[in-house]
N, C-alpha and C positions, 0 to 999 in steps of 0.2 A: 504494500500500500504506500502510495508518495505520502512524504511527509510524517508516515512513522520511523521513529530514531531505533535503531535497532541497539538492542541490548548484549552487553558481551557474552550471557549466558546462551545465550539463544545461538553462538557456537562455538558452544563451549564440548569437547567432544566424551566428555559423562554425561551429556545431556538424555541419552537415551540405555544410561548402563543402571541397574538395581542401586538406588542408593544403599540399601546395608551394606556392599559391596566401598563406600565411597564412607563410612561409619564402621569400620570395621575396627576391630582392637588387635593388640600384638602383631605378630610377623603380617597376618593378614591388610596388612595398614600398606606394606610393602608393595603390594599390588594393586590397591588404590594409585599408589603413587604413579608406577608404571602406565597406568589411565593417564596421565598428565602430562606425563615424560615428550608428546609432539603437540600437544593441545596448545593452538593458537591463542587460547585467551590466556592463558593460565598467568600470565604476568598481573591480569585484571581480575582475575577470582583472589591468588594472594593476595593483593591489595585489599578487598572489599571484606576478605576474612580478616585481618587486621584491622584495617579503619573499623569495623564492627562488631571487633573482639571476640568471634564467633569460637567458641570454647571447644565443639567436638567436631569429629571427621578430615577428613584431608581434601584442603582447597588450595590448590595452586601447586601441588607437588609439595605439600608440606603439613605434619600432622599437629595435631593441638602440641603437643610439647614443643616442637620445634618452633612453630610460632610464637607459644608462652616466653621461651628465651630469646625468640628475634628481640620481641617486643623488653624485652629485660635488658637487653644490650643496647636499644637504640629508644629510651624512652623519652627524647625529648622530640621522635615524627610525631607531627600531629595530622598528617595525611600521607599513607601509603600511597594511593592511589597518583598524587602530586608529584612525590619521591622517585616512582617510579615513571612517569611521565617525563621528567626531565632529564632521567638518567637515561631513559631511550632517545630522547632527544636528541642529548649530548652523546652517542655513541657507546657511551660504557654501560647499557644494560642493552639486551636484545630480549625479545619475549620470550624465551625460552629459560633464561638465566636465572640464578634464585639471588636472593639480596642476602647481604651478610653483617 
């Protein structure tokens, strides 16, 4: 439809996998992740789980603990979504990459 903004979920490529699959716990988290590992959004899922502090499952290649300590090493972003925007900007993030 003209004039609808498309959303980055919408290709996001877990869009059509079993979420428990994507909530999964221990080793099984692992292969969540693998779902991410070429997904075009996945710079903008990271972000939107951080900016919204989203506590379980794996968003962007990365699971609740690993975000709990992004966010513990870097707590003075006040927008991921921005961070990551300017670092692709600037050359030094590409959508695939994870922030550290």
């Amino acid at each position: 439809m003209p004039g609808v903004r498309e959303v980055w979920w919408e290709r996001a490529r877990c869009r059509t996998v079993d979420p428990d699959r994507l909530f999964a716990e221990g080793a099984a988290q692992n292969d969540a992740k693998r779902i991410c590992t070429s997904c075009v959004v996945r710079t903008d899922c990271l972000a939107h789980a951080l900016d919204e502090r989203i506590e379980y499952g794996v968003w962007g290649g990365m699971t609740e603990r690993e975000r709990r300590a992004l966010l513990r090493r870097r707590p003075t972003v006040t927008s991921w979504q921005r961070l990551f925007r300017t670092a692709q900007a600037e050359g030094s993030l590409t959508s695939n990459k994870q922030a550290s």
